[in-house]
N, C-alpha and C positions, 0 to 999 in steps of 0.2 A: 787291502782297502781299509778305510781309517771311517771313522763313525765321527760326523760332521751336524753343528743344530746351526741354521741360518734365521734369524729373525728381518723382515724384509717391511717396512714400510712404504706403503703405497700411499701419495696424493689423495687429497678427498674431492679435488676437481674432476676425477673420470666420471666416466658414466659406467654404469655395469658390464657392459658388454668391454669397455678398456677393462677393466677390472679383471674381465674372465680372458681376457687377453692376453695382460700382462702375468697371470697367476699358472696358465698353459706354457708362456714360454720360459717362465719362471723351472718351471713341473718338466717340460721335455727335456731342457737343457741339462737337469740334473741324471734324468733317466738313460740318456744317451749317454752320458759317463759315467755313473751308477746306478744306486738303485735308490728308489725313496721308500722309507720305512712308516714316515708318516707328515699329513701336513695338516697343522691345525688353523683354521680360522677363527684368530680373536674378535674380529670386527674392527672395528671404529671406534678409538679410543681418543682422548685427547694427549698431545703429547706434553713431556715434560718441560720440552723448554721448546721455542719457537724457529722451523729449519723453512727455510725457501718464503720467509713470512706469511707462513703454516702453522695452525696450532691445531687441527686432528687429521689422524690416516687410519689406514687399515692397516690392521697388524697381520703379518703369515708367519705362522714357526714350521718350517719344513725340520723334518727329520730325516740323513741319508748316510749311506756310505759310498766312498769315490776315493779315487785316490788321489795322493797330495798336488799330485800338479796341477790335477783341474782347478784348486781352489783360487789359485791366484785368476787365469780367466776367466772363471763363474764371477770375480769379485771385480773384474774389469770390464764384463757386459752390464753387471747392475749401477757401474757407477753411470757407465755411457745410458741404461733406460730413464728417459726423460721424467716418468711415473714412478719413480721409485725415489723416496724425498730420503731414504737412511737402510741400510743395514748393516748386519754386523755376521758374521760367519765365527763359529769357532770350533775345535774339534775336540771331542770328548773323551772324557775318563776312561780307559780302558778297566773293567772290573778286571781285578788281580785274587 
């Protein structure tokens, strides 16, 4: 298993309960094929430049380990989640 940080933009249109919705199926998806080390919420930021004629969302940095193949379907449900305006997945430094 490989050590993965996804950072996940969420929509500022939900309501909280989409919110804790989208960040559960977010959170199972990754537990069911690894494990999560950690997920932090930044909140509500403004974004750098303007996606879906959006300029703030809420940020998530999950932290996990999974192996390589999940990444490309983990990155094929967040495209298809209606609430999710950007993320990016990338896999991390192995300390040597």
């Amino acid at each position: 298993m490989n050590a993965y940080e996804a950072v996940i933009i969420i929509t500022k249109k939900v309501s909280e309960e989409q919110l804790e919705q989208v960040k559960n199926k977010v959170s199972e998806l990754i537990s069911s094929n690894g494990e999560i080390i950690s997920v932090d919420d930044w909140g509500s930021k403004k974004l750098a430049y303007e996606i879906k004629k959006e300029q703030e969302g809420y940020y998530f940095l999950y932290t996990f380990n999974t192996k390589p193949e999940f990444i490309s379907e983990f990155e094929r449900i967040l495209r298809i989640e209606t609430n999710v305006l950007k993320h990016m997945v990338i896999k991390k430094e192995e300390n040597k």
